[in-house]
KOLTI-219013 format. One record per residue: x, y, z of N, C-alpha, C in turn. Coordinates in steps of 0.1 Angstrom, whole numbers, plus 5000, padded with zeros to 4 digits. Last residue first. Layout:
N
XYZXYZXYZ/...
This chain:
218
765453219702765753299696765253469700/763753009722764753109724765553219715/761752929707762052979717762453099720/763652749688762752869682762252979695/764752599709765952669701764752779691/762452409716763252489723764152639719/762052309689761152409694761852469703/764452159686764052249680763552349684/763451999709765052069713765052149703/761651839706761651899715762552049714/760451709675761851739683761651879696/758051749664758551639675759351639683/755951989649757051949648757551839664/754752209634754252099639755952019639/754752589634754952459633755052319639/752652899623752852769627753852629625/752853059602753653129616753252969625/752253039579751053109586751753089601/754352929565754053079561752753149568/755852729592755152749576754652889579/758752609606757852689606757352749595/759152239593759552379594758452489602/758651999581759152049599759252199600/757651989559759452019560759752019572/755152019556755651919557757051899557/755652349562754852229572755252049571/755952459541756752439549756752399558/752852619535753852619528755352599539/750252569540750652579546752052559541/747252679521748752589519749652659532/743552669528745052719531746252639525/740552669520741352599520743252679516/737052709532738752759528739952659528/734152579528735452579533736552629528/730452489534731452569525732952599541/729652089533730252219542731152359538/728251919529728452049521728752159520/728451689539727351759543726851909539/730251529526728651489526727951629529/732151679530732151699516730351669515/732751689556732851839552731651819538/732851409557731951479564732051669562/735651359546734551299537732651349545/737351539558737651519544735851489543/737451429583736851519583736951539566/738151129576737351139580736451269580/740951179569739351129557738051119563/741751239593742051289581741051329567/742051049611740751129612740751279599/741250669594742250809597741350949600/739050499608739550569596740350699604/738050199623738850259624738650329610/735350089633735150129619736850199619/733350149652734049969651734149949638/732750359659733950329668734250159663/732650629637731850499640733250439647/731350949644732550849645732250699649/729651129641729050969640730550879636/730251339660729551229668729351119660/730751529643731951469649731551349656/729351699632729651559626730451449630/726551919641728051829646728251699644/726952169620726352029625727651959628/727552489617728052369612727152259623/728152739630727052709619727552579618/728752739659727752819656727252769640/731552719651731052579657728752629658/733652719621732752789631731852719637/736952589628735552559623734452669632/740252509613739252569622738052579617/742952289622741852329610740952429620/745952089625745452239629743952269620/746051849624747051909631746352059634/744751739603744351759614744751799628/744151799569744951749577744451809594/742051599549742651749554742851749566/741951389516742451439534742451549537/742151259492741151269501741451299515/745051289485744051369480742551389488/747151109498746651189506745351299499/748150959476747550859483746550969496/749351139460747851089455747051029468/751151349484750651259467749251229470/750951699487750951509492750951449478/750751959482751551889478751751759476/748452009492748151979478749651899473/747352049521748651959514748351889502/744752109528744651989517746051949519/743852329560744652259548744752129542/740452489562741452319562742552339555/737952629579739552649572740552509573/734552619573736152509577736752619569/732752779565732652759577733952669591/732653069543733152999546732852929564/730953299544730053179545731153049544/732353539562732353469551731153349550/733553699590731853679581731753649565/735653569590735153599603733653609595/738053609571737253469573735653499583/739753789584739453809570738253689570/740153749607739653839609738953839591/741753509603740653499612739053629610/744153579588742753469584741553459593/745253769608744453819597743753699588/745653579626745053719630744553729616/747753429616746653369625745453489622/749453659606748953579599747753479602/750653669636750153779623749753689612/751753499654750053489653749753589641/753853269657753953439656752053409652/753753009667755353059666755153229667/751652789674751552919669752952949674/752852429669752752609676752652709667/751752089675751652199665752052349674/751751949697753051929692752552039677/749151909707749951999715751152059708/746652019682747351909685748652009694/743852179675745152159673745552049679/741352419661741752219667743452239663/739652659672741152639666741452509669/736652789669737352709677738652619665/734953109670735653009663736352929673/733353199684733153229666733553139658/731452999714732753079702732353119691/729752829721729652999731730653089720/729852619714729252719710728652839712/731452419728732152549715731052639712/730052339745731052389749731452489736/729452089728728352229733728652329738/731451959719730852049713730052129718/733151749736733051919740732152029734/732951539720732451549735732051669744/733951579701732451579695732051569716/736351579703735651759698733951739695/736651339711737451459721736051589716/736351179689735751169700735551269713/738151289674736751319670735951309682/740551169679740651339683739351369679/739850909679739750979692739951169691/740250749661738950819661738950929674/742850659648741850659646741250739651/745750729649745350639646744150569643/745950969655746750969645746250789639/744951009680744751089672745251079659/745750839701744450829695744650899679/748650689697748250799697747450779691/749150409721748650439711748250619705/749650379748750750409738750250449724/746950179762748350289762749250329754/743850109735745650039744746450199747/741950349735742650279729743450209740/739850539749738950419742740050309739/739950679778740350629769740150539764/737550989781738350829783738950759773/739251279793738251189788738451039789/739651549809740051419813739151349806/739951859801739351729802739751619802/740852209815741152049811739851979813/740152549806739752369811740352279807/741352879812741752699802740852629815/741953179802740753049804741452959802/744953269803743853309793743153199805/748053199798747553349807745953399800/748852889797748052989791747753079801/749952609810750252779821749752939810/751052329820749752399814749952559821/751852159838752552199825751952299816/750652109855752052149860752952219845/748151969849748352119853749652229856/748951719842748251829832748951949838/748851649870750051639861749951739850/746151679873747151759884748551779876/744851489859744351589855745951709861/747451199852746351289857745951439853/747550969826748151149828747051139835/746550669821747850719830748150889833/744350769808743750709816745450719830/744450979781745150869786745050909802/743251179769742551089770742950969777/742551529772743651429776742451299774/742351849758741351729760742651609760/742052209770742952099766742451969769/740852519759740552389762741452249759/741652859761742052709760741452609769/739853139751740453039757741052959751/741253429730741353289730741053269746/741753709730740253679721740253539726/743953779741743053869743741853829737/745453579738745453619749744353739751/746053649711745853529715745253549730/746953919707745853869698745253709706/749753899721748853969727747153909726/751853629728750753699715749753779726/753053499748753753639737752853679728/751853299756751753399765752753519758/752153089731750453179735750753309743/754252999736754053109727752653149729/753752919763755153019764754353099752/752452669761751852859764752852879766/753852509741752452609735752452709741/755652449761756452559754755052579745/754052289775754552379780754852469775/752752089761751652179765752452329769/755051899760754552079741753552159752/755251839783755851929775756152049764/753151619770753651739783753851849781/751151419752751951509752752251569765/750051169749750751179757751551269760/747351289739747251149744747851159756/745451529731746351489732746051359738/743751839717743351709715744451669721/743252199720744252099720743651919722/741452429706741352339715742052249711/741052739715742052669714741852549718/738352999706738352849720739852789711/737453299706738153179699738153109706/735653579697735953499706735953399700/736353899683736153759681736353679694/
């Protein structure tokens, strides 16, 4: 397999740091993945990036632009982690697969990474999304955007008709562009994700610095 890791961020550092710590303990990761890391804030230089950035694989940074006010996380607010994957697309299609994440998500252990990948690999499935069936109602039309993966080889790139004078969560966004276009997709529970926790696919998304630190190091 060949996989592209691609990190969307605003303001993150830090997570970039302890990400490749856990990337640089997975063999599986390191042997199939680049990394592509997409910055959009106009204040992080590319150089700053770099001090934190230390994958034992490929990695490009992108310095994109920034469409929002400072402080704003594109990504959670509107259109920018679309704008990031619809910038790079040509780029993905050298892959099988390309892994969207966010800095502040980690692969913690990859056994489970590995075998969705490898089980998924020649399916006609084209998205792996999690629903969070658990959400309520108000979340039914979502799939969440912290982590999903897409074969970039079959799918049309939908990412480009991000309408920019149209805010929508990028949530319903990928939700309602899977659904128009008829996109066949898997659909994962990520059981213990919305807990902070590390969930049953060895990933967790999580803020607290000092957590992730303490998973670490265990």
């Amino acid at each position: 397999m060949k996989i592209l890791l691609f990190y969307s961020s605003h303001r993150q550092l830090k997570e970039y740091e302890y990400s490749s710590i856990f990337f640089n303990r997975s063999n599986f990761l390191k042997e199939n993945c680049d990394v592509m890391c997409y910055c959009d804030n106009d204040l992080i230089t590319e150089d700053e990036l770099k001090s934190y950035i230390s994958y034992d694989t490929n990695v490009k940074i992108i310095k994109g632009k920034q469409i929002f006010p400072s402080g704003i996380s594109t990504g959670i607010s509107g259109n920018g982690i679309h704008i990031g994957l619809n910038n790079c697309f040509n780029e993905f299609l050298d892959y099988d697969y390309v892994i969207n994440m966010v800095p502040d998500c980690y692969i913690t252990t990859d056994i489970h990474i590995k075998k969705l990948l490898e089980d998924e690999l020649y399916t006609d499935n084209n998205f792996i999304v999690d629903h969070h069936p658990d959400h309520d109602a108000s979340t039914k039309y979502q799939f969440c955007c912290d982590f999903f993966v897409f074969k970039p080889k079959k799918i049309y790139n939908f990412f480009k008709e991000v309408d920019m004078n149209s805010l929508i969560l990028p949530e319903n966004f990928i939700f309602n562009k899977i659904k128009e276009y008829n996109i066949k997709y898997k659909i994962i529970k990520r059981i213990g994700s919305l807990q902070w926790i590390v969930d049953n696919y060895g990933l967790i998304h999580n803020h607290d610095l000092q957590i992730i630190k303490n998973i670490l190091n265990e």
